[in-house]
C-alpha positions as CSV (number, residue, x, y, z in Angstrom):
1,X,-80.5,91.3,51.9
2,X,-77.4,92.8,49.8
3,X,-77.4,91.0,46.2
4,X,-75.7,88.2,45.4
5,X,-71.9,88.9,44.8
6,X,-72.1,86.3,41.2
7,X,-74.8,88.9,40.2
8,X,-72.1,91.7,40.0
9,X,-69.9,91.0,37.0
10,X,-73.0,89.3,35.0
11,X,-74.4,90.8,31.4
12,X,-76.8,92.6,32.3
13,X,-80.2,93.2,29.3
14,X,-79.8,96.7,28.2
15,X,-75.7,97.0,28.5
16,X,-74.4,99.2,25.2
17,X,-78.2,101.4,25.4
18,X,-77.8,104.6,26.1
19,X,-81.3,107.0,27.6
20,X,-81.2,110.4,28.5
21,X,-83.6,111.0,31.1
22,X,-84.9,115.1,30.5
23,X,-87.4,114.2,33.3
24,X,-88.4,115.5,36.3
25,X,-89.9,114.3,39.4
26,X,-91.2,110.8,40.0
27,X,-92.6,108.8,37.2
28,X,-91.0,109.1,34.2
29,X,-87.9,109.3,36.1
30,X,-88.5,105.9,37.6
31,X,-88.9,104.8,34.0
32,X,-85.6,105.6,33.3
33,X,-84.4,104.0,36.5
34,X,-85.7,100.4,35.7
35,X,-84.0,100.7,32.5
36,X,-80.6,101.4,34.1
37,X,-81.4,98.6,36.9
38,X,-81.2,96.5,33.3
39,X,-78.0,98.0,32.3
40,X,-78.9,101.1,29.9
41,X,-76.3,103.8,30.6
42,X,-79.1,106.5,32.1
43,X,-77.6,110.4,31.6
44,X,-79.9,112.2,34.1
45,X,-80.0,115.9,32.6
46,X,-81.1,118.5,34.9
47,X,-81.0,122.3,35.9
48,X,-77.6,123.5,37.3
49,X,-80.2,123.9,40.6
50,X,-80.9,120.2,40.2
51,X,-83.9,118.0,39.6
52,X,-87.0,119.0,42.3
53,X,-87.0,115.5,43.5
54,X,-83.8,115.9,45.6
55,X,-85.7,118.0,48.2
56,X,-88.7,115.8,48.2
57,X,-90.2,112.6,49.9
58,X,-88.4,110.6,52.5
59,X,-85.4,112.1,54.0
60,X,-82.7,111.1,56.4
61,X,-79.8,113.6,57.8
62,X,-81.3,116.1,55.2
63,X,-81.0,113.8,51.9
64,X,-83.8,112.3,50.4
65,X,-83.9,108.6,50.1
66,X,-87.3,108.9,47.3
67,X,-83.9,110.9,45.1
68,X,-81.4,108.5,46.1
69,X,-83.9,105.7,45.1
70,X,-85.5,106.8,41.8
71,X,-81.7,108.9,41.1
72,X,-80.2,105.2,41.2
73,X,-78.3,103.6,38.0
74,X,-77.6,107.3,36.8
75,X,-74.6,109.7,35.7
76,X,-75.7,113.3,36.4
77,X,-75.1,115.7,34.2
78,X,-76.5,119.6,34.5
79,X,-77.8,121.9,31.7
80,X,-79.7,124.9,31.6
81,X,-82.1,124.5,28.3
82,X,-82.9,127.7,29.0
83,X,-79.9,129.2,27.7
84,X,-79.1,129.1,23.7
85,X,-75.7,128.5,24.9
86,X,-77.1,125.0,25.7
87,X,-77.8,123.8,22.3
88,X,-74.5,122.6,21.0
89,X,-74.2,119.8,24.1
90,X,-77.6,119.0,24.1
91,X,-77.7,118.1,20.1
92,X,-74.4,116.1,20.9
93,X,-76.7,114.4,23.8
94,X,-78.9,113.5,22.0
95,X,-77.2,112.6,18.5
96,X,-75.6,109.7,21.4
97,X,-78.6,108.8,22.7
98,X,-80.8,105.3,21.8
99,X,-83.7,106.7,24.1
100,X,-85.0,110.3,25.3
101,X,-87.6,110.3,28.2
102,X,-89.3,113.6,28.9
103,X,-92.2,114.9,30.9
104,X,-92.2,118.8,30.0
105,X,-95.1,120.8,30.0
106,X,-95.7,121.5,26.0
107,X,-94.5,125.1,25.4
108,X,-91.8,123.8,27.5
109,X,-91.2,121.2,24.6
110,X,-91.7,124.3,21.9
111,X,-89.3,126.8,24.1
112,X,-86.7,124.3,24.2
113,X,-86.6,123.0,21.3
114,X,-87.8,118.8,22.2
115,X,-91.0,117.8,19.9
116,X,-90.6,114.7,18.6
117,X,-90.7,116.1,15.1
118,X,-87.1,118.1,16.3
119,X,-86.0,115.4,17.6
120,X,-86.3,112.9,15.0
121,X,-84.5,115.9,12.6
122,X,-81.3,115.2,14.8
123,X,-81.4,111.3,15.7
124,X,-83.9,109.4,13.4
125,X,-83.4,106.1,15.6
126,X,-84.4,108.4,18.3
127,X,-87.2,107.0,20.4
128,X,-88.8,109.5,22.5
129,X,-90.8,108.3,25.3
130,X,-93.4,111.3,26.8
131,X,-94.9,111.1,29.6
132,X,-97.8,113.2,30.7
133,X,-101.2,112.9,32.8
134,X,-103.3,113.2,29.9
135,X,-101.1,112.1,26.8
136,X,-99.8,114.2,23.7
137,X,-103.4,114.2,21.9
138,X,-107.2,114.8,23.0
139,X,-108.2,118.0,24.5
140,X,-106.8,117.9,27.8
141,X,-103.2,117.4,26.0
142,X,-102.0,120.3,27.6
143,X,-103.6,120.1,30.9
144,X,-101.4,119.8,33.8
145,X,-101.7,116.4,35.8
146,X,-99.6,113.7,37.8
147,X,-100.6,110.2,39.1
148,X,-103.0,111.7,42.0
149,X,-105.1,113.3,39.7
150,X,-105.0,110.8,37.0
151,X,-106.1,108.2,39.5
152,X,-109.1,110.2,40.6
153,X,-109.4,110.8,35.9
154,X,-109.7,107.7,35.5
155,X,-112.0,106.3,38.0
156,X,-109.9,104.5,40.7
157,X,-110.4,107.1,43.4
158,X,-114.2,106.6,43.5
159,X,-113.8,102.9,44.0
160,X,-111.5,102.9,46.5
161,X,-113.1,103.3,50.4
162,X,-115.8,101.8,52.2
163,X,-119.3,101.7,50.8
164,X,-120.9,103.9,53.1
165,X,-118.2,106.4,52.7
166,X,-116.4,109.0,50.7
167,X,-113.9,108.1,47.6
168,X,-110.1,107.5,48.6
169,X,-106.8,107.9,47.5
170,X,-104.2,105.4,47.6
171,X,-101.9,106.1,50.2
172,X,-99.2,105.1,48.0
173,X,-97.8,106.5,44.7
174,X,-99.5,104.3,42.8
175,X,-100.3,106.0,39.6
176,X,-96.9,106.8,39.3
177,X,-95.1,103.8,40.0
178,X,-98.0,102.0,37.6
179,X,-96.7,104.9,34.6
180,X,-93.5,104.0,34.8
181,X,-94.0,99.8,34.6
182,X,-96.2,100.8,31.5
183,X,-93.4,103.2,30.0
184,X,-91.2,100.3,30.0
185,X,-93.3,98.3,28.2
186,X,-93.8,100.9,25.6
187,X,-89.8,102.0,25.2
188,X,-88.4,98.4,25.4
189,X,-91.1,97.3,22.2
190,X,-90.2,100.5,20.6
191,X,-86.4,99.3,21.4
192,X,-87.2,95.7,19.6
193,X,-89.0,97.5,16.7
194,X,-86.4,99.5,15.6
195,X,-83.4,97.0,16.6
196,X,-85.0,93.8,15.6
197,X,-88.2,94.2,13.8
198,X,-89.2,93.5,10.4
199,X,-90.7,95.6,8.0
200,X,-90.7,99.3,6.7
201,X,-90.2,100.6,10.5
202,X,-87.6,98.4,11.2
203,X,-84.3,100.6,12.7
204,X,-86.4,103.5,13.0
205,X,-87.1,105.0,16.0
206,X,-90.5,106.6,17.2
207,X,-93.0,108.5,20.0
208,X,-93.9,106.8,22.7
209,X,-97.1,108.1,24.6
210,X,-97.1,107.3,28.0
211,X,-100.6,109.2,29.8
212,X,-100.5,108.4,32.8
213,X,-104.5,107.8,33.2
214,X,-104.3,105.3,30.9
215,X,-102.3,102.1,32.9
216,X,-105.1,103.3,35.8
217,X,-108.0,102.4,33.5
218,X,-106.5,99.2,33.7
219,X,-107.0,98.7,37.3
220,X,-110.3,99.6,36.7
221,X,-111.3,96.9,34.0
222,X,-114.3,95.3,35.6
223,X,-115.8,98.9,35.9
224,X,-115.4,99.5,32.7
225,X,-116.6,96.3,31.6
226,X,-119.4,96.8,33.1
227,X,-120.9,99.6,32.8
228,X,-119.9,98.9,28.4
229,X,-122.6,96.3,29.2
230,X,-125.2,98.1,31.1
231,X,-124.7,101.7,31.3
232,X,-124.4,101.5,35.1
233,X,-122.1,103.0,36.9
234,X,-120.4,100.7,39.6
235,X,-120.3,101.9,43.5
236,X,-117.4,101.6,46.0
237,X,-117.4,98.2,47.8
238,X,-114.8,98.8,50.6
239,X,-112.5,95.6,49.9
240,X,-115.1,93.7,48.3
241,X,-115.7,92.5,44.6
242,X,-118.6,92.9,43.1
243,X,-119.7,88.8,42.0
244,X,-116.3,87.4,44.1
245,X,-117.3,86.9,47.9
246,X,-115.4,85.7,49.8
247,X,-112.9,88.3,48.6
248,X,-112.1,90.6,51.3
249,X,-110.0,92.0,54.7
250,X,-110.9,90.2,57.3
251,X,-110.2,91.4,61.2
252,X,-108.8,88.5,63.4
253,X,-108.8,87.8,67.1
254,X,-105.9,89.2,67.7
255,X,-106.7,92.0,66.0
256,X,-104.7,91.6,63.2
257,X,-105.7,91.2,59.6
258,X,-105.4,88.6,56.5
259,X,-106.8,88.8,53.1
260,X,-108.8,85.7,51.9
261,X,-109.5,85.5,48.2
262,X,-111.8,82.5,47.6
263,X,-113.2,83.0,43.9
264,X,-113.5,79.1,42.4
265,X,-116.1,76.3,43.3
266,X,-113.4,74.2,44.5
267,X,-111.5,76.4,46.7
268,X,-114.8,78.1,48.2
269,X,-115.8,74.6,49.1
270,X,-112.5,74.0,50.9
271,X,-112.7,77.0,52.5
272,X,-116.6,75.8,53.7
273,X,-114.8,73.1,55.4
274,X,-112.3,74.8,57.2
275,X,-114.9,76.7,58.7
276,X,-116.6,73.6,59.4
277,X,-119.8,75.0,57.9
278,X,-119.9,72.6,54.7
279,X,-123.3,71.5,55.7
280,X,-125.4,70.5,52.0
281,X,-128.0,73.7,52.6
282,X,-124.2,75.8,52.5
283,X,-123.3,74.0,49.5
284,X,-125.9,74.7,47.9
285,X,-125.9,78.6,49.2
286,X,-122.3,79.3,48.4
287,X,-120.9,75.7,46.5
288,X,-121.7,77.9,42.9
289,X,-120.4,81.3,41.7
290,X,-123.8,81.3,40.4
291,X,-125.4,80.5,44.4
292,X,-122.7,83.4,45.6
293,X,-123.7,85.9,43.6
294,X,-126.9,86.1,45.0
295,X,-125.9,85.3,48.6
296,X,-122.9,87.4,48.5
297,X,-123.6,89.2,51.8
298,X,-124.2,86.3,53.6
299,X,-120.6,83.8,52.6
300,X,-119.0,87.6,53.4
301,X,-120.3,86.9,56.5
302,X,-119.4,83.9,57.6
303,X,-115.8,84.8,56.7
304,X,-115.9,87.3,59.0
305,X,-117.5,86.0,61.8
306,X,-115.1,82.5,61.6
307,X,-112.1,84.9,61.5
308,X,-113.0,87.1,64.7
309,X,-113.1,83.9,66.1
310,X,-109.2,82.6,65.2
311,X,-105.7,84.2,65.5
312,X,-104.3,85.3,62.3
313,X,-101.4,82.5,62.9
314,X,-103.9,80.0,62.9
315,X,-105.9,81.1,59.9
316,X,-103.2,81.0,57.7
317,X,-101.7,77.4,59.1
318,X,-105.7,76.1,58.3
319,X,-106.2,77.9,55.2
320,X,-103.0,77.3,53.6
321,X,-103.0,73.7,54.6
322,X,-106.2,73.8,52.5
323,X,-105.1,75.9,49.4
324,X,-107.3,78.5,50.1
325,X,-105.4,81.9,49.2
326,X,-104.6,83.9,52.2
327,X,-102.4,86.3,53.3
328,X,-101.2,88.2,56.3
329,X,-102.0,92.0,55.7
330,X,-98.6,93.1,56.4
331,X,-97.3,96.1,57.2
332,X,-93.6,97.7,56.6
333,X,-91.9,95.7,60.0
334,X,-93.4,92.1,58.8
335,X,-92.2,93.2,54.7
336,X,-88.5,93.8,56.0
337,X,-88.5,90.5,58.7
338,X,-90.4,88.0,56.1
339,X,-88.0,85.1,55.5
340,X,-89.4,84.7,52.3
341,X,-88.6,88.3,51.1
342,X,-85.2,88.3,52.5
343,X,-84.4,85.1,50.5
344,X,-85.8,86.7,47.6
345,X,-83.8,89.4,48.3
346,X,-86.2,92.1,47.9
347,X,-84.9,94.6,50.4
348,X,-80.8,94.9,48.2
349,X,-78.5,97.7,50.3
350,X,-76.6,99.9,47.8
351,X,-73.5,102.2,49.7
352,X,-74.3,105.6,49.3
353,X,-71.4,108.4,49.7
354,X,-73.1,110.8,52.0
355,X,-75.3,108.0,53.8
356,X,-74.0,104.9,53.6
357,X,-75.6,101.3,53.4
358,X,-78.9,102.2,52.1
359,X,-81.7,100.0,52.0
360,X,-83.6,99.9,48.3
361,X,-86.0,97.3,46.6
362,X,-83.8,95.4,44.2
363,X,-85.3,95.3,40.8
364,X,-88.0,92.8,38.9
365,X,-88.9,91.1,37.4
366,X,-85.6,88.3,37.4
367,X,-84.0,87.5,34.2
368,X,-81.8,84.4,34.7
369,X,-79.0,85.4,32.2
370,X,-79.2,89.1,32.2
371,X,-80.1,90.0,35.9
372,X,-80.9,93.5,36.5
373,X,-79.0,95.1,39.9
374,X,-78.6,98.6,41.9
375,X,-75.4,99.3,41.3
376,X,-75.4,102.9,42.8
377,X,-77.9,105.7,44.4
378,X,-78.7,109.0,43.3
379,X,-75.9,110.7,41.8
380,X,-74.8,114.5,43.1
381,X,-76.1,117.5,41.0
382,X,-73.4,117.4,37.8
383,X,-71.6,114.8,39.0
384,X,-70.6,113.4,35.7
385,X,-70.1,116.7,33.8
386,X,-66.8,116.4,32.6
387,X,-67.2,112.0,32.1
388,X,-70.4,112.6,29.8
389,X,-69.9,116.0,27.9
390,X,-65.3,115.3,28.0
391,X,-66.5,112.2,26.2
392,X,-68.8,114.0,23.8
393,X,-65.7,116.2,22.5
394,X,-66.2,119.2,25.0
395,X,-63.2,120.5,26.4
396,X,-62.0,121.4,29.9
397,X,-61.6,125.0,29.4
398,X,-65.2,125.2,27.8
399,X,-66.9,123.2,30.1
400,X,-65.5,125.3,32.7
401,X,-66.5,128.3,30.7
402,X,-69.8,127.1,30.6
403,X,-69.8,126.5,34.3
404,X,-69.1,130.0,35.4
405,X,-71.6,131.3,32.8
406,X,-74.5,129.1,34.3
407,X,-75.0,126.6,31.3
408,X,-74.3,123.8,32.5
């Protein structure tokens, strides 16, 4: 599971880009740990009492593994915006800086002195990426929000659950984890823009919204598309899709689970035959996405009733024989033992100093020449005060000052 060794000394995408991550917490945080994964140098700025996160999520011997995780690929420095006294090394922060990520509440950004328009005044090729629930414009702007709420916003909560029952929440962070992948998108175009773009914004730097609602309204997209055609809103389904049976969980006899996902003439009619049910009155019931859409309920069925009768083992031997798409519905103890995610090398182990060998999902996607890599966890609070701010042109004796007073 630990990374290849070749992987270690290689290039890596984002080596000589510098980001201060201002953030707090999980999402725009992880944002700024995928772009140290591809070799940005990530300054994590936080509050002499350090980042909230550190206390939070997953623990083991009193340390959180969620800080150590999203902390990863990080120097630490500490800084208490709060105090005036703070100024002079946060302007030479971010004067160094290629990329700012923040996710303050707005008179937060006013108090401290962070709008973009600030900014830009002290590093023009600045870009600023901001994340918030609701973005930076609209009338909720200066609502507060995080990925729980935004996925109930923006309409994935009352699709998730079974039909006859009440709206869900993921069980994951998924909102979060969904903002960040988005953020990256946004900061790395805004990188190419301003570093190797053409035209009157080229080398300039600019504000990237990240809302967090808005990568959930993705997930949503057939909702949407619908109801932009009909005005109807669509109902929960459990693990169905509306106009894509067989598409569903299905219980085993062994009382396990797989996922069959069957949505193409072709593939359904393999599947027919596998559960030896291809008879030419089934053809014609279920051969056409046309014929399923109106017997929906019924090729549901028959999925379900051939998999109660079969071992999961056995379903996915048949079905994969076949090239009908199936999966195991795996949980944590079948992700770590897969062979095919261990030769991936999904599950990378990272030393930590307090903890030692910890166990972290090594980064994606795979760039052949430029491969991204953990190289370390979650730094301890200020860490790297005297490496980042000594290199800056701050002095021993004043950063010390500034220790004793609280500043940094």
């Amino acid at each position: 599971m630990q990374q290849g060794e070749n992987n270690k000394q290689s290039a890596s995408a984002l080596d000589g880009l510098r980001v201060l991550d201002l953030a707090s917490l999980f999402p725009a945080p992880m944002l700024a740990a995928m772009m140290g994964d591809m070799g940005a140098d990530v300054i994590k700025v936080e509050p002499p009492s350090g980042d909230p996160l550190r206390g939070l999520g997953v623990k083991q011997d009193g340390k959180s593994l969620t800080w150590a995780a999203v902390g990863r690929n990080k120097r630490a420095v500490t800084l208490n915006l709060a105090d005036a006294r703070s100024r002079p090394l946060l302007t030479s922060l971010i004067e160094s800086a290629d990329v700012l990520i923040e996710n303050f509440p707005r008179d937060a950004v006013e108090r401290f002195g962070l709008g973009y328009e600030q900014l830009k005044a002290i590093n023009p090729r600045l870009i600023v990426a901001t994340v918030s629930c609701y973005g930076v414009s609209g009338p909720y702007r200066d609502e507060a929000g995080n990925g729980t709420l935004a996925e109930a916003y923006a309409g994935l909560t009352h699709m998730i659950g079974d039909a006859d029952g009440p709206p869900m929440l993921p069980s994951v962070a998924l909102g979060d984890a969904l903002t960040a992948i988005s953020g990256l998108n946004g900061v790395l175009a805004a990188c190419y823009q301003r570093d190797a773009g053409q035209g009157i914004h080229a080398g300039m730097g600019q504000h990237v919204d990240v809302a967090i609602y808005e990568p959930i309204l993705q997930l949503v997209i057939s909702s949407v598309l619908r109801y932009g055609a009909t005005d109807v809103a669509e109902r929960r389904f459990g693990s169905r899709l509306p106009g894509s049976a067989p598409r569903n969980v299905y219980r085993t006899r062994d009382d396990s689970y797989v996922v069959i996902s069957a949505l193409t003439d072709r593939v359904v009619k393999r599947l027919l035959e596998c559960l030896d049910i291809a008879t030419s009155e089934n053809l014609q019931r279920f051969g056409t996405s046309a014929a399923r859409a109106v017997n929906e309920d019924a090729m549901d069925q028959a999925v379900v009733d051939w998999c109660a009768a079969q071992d999961r083992a056995r379903i996915i031997e048949l079905l994969t024989a076949a090239r009908v798409p199936v999966s195991p519905v795996n949980d944590m103890a079948d992700v770590f033992s897969d062979p095919h995610i261990q030769a991936r090398g999904n599950i990378t182990e990272v030393n930590d100093p307090d903890l030692g060998a910890v166990r972290l999902l090594a980064p994606s996607p795979r760039l052949s020449l430029t491969p991204s890599r953990v190289r370390s966890t979650g730094p301890a609070i200020g860490q790297h005060n005297a490496e980042v701010y000594g290199a800056l042109g701050f002095g021993t004796a004043q950063l010390e000052e500034l220790r004793v007073a609280g500043v940094i």
